[in-house]
C-alpha positions as CSV (number, residue, x, y, z in Angstrom):
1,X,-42.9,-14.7,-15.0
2,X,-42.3,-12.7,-11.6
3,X,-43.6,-9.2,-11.5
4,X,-40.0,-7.9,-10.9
5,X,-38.6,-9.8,-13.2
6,X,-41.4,-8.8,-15.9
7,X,-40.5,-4.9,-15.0
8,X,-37.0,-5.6,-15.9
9,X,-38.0,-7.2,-19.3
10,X,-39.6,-4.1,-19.8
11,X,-36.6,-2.5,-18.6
12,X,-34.7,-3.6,-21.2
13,X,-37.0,-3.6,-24.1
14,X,-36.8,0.5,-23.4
15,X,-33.0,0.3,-24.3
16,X,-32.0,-2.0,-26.7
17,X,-32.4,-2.8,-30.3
18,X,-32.1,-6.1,-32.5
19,X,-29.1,-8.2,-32.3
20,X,-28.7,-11.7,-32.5
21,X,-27.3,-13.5,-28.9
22,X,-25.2,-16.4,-28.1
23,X,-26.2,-18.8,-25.8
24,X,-25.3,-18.2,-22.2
25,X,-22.4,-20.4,-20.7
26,X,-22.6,-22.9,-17.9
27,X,-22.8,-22.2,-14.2
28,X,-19.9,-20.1,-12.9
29,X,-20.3,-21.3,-9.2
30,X,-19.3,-24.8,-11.3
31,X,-16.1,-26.1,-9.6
32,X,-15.1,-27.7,-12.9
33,X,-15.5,-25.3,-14.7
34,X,-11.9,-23.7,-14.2
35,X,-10.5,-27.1,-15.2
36,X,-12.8,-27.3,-18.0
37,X,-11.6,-23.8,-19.9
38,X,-7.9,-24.3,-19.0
39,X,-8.0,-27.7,-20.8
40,X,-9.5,-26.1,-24.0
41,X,-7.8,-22.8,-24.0
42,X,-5.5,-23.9,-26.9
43,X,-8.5,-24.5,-28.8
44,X,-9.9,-21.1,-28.1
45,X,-6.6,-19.5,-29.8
46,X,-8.2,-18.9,-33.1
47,X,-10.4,-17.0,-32.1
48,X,-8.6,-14.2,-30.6
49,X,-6.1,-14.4,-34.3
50,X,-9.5,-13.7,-36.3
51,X,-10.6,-11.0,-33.6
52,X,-7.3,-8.9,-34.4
53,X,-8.6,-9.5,-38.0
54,X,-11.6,-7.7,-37.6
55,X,-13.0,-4.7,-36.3
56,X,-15.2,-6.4,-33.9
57,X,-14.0,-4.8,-30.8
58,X,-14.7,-1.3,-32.1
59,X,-18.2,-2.5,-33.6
60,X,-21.2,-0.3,-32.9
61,X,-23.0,-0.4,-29.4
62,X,-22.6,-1.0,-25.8
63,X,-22.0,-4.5,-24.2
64,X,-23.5,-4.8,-20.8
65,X,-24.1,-7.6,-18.3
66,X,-25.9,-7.6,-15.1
67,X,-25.0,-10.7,-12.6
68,X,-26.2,-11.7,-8.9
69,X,-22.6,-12.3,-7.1
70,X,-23.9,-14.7,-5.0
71,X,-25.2,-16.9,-7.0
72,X,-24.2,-16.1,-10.3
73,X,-27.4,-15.9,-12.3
74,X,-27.6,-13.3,-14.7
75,X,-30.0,-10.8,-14.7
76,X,-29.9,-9.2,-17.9
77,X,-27.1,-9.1,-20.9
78,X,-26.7,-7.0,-24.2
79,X,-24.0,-8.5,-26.2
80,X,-22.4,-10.1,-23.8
81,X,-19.5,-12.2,-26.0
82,X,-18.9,-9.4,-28.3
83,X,-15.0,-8.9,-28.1
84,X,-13.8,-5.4,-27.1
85,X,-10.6,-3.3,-25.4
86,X,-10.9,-3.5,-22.0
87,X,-8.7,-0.5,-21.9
88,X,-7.7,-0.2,-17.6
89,X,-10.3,-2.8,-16.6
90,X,-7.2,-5.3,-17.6
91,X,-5.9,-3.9,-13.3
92,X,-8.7,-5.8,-12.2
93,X,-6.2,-9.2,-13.4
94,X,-3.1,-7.2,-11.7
95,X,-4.6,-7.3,-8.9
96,X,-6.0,-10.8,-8.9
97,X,-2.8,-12.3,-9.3
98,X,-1.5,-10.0,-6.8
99,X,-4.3,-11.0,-3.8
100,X,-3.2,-14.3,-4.8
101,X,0.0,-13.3,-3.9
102,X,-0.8,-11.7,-0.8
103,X,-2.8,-15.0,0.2
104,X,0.3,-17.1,-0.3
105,X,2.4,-14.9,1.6
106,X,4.6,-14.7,-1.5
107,X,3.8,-10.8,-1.3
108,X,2.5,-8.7,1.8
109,X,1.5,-5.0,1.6
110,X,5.2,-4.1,2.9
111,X,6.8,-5.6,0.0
112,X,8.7,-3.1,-1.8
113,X,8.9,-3.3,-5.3
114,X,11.3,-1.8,-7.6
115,X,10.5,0.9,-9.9
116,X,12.3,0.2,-13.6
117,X,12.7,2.7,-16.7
118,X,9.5,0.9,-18.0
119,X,7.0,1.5,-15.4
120,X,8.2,5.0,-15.1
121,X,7.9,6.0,-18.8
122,X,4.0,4.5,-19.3
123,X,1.7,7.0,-20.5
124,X,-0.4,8.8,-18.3
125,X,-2.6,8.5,-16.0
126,X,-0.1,7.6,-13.6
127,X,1.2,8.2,-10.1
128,X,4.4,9.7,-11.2
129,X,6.8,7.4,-10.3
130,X,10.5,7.5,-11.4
131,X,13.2,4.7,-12.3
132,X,15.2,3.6,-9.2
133,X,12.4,4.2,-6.3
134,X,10.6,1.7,-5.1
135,X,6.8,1.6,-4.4
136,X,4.9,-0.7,-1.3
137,X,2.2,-3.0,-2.4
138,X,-0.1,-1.2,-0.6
139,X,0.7,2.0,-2.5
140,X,0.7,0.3,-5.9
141,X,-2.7,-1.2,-5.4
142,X,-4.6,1.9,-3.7
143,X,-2.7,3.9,-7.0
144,X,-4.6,1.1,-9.3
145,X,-8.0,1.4,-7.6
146,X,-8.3,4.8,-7.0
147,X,-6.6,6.4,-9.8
148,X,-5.6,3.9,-11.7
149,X,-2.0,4.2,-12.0
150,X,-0.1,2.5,-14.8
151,X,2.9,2.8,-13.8
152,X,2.0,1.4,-10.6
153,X,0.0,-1.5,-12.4
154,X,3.6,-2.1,-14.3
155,X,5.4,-1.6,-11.7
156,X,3.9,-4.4,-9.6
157,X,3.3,-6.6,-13.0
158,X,6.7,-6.7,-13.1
159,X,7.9,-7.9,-9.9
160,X,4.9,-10.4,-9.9
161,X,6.2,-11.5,-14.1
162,X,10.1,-11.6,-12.4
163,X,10.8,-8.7,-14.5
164,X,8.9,-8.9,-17.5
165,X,6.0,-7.7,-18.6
166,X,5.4,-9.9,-21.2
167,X,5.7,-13.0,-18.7
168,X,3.3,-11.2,-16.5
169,X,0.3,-10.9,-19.3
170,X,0.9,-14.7,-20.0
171,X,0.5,-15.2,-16.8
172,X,-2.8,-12.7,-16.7
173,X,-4.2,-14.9,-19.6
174,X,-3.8,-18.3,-18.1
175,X,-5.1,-16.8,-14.9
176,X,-8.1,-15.8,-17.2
177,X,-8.8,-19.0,-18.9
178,X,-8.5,-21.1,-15.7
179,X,-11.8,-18.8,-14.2
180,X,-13.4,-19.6,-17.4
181,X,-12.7,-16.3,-19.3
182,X,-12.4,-17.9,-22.5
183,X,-12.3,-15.0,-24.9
184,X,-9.8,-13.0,-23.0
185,X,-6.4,-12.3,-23.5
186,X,-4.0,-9.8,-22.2
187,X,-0.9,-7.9,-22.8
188,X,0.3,-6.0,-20.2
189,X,-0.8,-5.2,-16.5
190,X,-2.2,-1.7,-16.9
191,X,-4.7,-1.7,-20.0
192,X,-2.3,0.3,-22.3
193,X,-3.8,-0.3,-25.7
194,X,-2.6,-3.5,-27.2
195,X,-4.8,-5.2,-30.1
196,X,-4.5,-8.6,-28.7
197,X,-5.6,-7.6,-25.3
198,X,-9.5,-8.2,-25.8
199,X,-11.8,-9.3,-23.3
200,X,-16.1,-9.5,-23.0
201,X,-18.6,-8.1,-21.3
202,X,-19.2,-12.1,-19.6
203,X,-15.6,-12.5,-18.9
204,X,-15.6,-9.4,-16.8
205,X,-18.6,-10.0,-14.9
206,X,-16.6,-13.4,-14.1
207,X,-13.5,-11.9,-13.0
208,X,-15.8,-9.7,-10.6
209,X,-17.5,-12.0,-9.2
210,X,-13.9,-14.3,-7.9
211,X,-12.7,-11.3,-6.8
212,X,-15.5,-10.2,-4.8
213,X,-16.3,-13.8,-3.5
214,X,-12.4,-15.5,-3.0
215,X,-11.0,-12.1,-1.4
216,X,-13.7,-10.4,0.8
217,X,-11.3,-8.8,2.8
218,X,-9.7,-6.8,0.0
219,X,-12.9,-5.5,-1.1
220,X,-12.6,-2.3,0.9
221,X,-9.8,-1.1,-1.7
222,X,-12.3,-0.7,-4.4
223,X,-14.5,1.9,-2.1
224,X,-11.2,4.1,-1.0
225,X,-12.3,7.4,-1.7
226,X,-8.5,9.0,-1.7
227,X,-5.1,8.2,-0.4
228,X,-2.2,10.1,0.5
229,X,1.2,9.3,-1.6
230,X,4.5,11.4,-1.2
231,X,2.5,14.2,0.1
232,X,-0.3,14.3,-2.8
233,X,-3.9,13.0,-1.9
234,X,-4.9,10.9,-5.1
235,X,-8.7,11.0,-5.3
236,X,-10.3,7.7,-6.4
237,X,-12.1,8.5,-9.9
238,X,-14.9,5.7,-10.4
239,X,-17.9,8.1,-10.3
240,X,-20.3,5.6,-9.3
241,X,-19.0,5.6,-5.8
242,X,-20.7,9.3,-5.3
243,X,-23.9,8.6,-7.6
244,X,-24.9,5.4,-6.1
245,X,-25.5,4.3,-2.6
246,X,-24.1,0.8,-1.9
247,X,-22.0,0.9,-4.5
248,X,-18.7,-0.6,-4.1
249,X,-16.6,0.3,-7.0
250,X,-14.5,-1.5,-8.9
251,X,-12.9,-0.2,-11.6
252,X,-13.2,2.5,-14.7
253,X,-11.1,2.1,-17.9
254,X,-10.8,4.3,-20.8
255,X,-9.0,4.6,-24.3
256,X,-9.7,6.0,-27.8
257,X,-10.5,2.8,-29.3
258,X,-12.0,0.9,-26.2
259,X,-14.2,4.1,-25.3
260,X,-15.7,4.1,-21.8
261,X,-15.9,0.9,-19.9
262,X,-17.0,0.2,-16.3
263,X,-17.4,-2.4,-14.2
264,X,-19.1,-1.9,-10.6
265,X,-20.5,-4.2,-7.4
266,X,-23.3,-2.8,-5.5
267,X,-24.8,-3.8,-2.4
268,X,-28.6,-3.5,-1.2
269,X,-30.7,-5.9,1.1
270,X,-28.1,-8.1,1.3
271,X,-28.1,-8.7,-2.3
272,X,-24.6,-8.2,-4.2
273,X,-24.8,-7.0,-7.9
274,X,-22.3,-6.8,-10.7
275,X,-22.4,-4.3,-13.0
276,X,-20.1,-4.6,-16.5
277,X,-20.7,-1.9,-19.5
278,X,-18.1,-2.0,-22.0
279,X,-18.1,0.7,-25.1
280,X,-20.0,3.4,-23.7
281,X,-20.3,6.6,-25.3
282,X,-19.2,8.5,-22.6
283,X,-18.7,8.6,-18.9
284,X,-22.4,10.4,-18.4
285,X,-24.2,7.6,-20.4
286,X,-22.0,4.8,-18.7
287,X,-22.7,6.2,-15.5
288,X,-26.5,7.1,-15.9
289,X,-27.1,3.2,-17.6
290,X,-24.9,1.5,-15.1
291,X,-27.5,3.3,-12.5
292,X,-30.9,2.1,-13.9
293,X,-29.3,-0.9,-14.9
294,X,-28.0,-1.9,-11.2
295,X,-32.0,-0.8,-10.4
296,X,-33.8,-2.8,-12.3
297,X,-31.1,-5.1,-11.2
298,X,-31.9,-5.6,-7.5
299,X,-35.8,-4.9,-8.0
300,X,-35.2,-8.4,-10.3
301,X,-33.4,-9.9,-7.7
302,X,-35.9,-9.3,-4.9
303,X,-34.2,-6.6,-3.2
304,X,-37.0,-3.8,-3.4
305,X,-38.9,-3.1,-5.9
306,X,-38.3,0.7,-5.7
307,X,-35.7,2.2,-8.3
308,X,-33.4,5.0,-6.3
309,X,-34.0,8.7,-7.5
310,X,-30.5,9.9,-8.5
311,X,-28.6,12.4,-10.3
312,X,-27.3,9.6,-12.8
313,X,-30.8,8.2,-14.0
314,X,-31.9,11.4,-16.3
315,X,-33.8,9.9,-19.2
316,X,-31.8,12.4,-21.2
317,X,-29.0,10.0,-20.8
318,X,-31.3,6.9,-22.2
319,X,-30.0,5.9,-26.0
320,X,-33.0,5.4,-28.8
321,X,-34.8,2.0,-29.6
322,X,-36.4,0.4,-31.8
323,X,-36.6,-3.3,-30.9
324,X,-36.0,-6.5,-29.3
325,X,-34.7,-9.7,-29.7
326,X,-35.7,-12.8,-27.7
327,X,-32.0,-14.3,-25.9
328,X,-31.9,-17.9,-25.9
329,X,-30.8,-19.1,-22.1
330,X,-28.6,-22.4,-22.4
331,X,-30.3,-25.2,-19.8
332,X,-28.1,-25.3,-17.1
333,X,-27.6,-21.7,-16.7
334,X,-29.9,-20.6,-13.3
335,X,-31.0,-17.3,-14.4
336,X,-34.2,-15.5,-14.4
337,X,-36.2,-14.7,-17.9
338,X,-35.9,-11.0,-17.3
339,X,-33.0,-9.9,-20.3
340,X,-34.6,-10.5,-23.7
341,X,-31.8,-7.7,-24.8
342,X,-30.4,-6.7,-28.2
343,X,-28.0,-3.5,-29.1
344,X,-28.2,-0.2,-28.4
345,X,-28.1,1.7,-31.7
346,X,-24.9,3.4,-32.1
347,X,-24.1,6.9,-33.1
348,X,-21.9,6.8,-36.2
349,X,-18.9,8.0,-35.3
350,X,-17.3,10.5,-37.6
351,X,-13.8,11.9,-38.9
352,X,-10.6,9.8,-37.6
353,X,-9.0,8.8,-34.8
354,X,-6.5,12.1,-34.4
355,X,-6.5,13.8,-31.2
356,X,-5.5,17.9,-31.3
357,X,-5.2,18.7,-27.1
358,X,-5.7,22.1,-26.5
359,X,-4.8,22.9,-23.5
360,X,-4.2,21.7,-19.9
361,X,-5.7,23.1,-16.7
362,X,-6.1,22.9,-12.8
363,X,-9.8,23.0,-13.2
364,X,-12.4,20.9,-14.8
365,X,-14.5,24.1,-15.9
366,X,-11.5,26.2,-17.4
367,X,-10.9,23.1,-19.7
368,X,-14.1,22.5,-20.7
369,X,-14.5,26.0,-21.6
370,X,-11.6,26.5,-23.7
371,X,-12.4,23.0,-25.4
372,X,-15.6,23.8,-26.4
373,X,-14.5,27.4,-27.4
374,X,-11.9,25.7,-29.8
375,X,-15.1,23.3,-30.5
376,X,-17.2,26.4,-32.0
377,X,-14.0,27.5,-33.8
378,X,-13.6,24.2,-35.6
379,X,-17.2,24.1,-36.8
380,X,-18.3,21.5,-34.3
381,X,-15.6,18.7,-35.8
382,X,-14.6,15.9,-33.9
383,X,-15.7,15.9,-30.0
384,X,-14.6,17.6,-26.7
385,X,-12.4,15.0,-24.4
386,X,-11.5,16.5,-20.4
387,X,-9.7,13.9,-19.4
388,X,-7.7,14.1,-15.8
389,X,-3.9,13.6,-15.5
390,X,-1.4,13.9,-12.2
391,X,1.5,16.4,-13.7
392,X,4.6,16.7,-11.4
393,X,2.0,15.9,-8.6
394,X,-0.8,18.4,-9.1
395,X,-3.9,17.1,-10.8
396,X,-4.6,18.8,-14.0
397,X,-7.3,18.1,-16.9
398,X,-7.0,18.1,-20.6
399,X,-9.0,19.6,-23.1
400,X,-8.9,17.7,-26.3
401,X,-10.7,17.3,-29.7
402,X,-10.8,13.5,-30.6
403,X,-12.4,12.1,-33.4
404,X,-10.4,13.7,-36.0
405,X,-8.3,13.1,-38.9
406,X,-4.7,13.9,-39.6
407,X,-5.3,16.9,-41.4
408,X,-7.9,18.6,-39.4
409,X,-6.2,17.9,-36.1
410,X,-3.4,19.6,-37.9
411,X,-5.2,22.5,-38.7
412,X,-7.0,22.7,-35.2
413,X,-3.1,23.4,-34.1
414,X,-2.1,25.5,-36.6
415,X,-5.1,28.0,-36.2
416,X,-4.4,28.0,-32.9
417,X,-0.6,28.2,-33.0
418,X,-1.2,31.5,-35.0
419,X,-3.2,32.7,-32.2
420,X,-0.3,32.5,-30.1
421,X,-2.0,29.3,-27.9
422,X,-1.1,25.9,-26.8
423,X,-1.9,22.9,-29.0
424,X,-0.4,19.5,-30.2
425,X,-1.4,16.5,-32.0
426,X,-1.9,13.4,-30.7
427,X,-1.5,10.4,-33.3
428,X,-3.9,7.0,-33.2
429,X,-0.9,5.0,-32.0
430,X,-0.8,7.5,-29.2
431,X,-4.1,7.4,-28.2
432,X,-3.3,6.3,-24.7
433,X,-2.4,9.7,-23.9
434,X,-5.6,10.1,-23.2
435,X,-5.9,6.9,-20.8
436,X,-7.4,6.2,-17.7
């Protein structure tokens, strides 16, 4: 085995813990392969009616892949066909059909598109668009790759659908099964929670990888630090693209029930990396593993052996092990022996899935404050959510306990409703309140 590749094994054997693996798929540089999956996607069906069945997308652990774009061998995986919410990774399909669109001069950036009662009304987080304006292309995507706009993501799912959303997502999941993405299925443009709407940690590394190869010149939209829309600057919140050089972006997606999913392109050396984490804990874990994980990555892939000192690789960040499982690598896949993976172990997670918001404010620190305050109050129930929202234009944060049940998300308010302070409750089939 190479050296590097040996380091990575190692890599991995540090994070992971006994799972059993599925066999990786064919080649995706395959030109049949596209051909192939659309021919079978009906026979593929059942298995998204016995995913809704069970509670696999919401099953302990963390789902990661690590690909070369180039060529598309996989580096290292960790549950890589388990079925979960991809929550706003579903843009990265908006905008696939739409660079389609762009190509075939059926859209151009210009293209005004019509904002309905629909795309206006979508939950937060969202560029605050309302019913009767209209919105360019341009604008919609930049609101989708920075902050990842749903109503923008609607707004432009409609016009691409003809008006419908649902005739949009069918045509998001033929799009899908025609790359090969033969577990995925989705149900609207933006990622608003949906239990059909399922995807893998292999699907999305596929997805990526077109994008990044079939539209180089659009890549530049996923590194856009901010953009200026009716007077507002909208900052772009992937986190990776300040905690790792080279790093392109791509896109960051979060619900209740899908938890913290990322998926990021990195260059260095001239090698181009895919990144896909699906499940995390939070954003400080999915940001610390996608880190050491795009490391280990390029020092695998011959691109310097030398992992980057960063702010995001703290050990502290690093979930427990206790063993490994060999993967099994199907024959025609080209990939190097370096990802004999299994599972994280997962923390349990406790109480419900009530949400009791405490507060909003114009500052990441005032929130965090008054949510951990209300944390110590509660007895340390549930756990502290700052999530970021655009309000009437100004960017604001909310401070939330999640993790709750019905009753003591109740309480939470009603303690601090007789304390003469803010507080409501957010129910489970609400839970995209808390988007992004």
């Amino acid at each position: 085995m190479h050296g590097a590749a040996m380091r990575f094994s190692a890599f991995c054997q540090r994070f992971l813990t006994k799972s059993p693996m599925r066999t990786l798929g064919v080649r995706l540089n395959s030109r049949a392969l596209g051909l192939i999956l659309a021919a079978s996607a009906a026979l593929a069906m059942p298995q998204f009616a016995r995913a809704g069945a069970t509670s696999e997308p919401t099953s302990p652990g963390m789902s990661w892949i690590v690909m070369d774009a180039n060529t598309g061998r996989i580096l290292g995986q960790n549950q890589p066909y388990t079925l979960r919410y991809p929550a706003s990774l579903s843009k990265l399909m908006t905008l696939d059909l739409a660079f389609a669109a762009l190509r075939t001069h059926r859209l151009s950036f210009a293209t005004d598109l019509p904002v309905s009662a629909a795309a206006a009304h979508v939950q937060p987080v969202k560029l605050d668009l309302v019913p009767g304006q209209t919105v360019t292309v341009h604008q919609a995507v930049l609101g989708m790759t920075t902050l990842s706009a749903n109503d923008a993501a609607t707004a432009l799912g409609q016009y691409l659908g003809g008006g419908s959303i649902s005739r949009f997502a069918g045509m998001m999941t033929a799009r899908a099964h025609q790359l090969g993405m033969r577990r995925t299925r989705f149900a609207n443009p933006s990622g608003l929670p949906n239990p059909i709407q399922v995807t893998d940690a292999y699907d999305m590394a596929i997805l990526a990888r077109h994008l990044l190869l079939d539209y180089p010149q659009y890549r530049y939209l996923f590194s856009v630090p901010q953009f200026t829309f009716e007077g507002r600057v909208i900052p772009n919140i992937d986190g990776m693209l300040k905690r790792y050089p080279g790093a392109i972006g791509m896109k960051t997606g979060y619900t209740n029930l899908a938890r913290f999913n990322l998926v990021t392109a990195a260059v260095r050396n001239g090698h181009l990396l895919i990144g896909v984490e699906l499940h995390a804990h939070s954003w400080r874990v999915a940001y610390s593993t996608m880190a050491q994980l795009l490391d280990q990555g390029f020092a695998a892939d011959g691109a310097g052996t030398a992992p980057l000192t960063l702010a995001a690789n703290k050990a502290s960040a690093v979930p427990v092990i206790t063993h490994i499982a060999t993967r099994t690598v199907h024959p025609m896949a080209p990939v190097l022996r370096v990802a004999d993976v299994g599972k994280l172990r997962a923390r349990p997670v406790r109480g419900g899935q009530w949400i009791a918001q405490v507060g909003s404010y114009d500052n990441y620190p005032a929130a965090r404050r008054e949510a951990l305050a209300v944390h110590r109050l509660r007895g340390n129930r549930g756990r502290v959510l700052i999530l970021p929202a655009i309000v009437r234009g100004r960017r604001m944060w909310r401070a939330q306990l999640a993790g709750l049940d019905r009753m003591a998300a109740k309480q939470t308010c009603s303690l601090l409703a007789r304390r003469h302070l803010s507080c409501f409750v957010i129910a489970p089939a609400r839970e995209s309140l808390a988007m992004r």
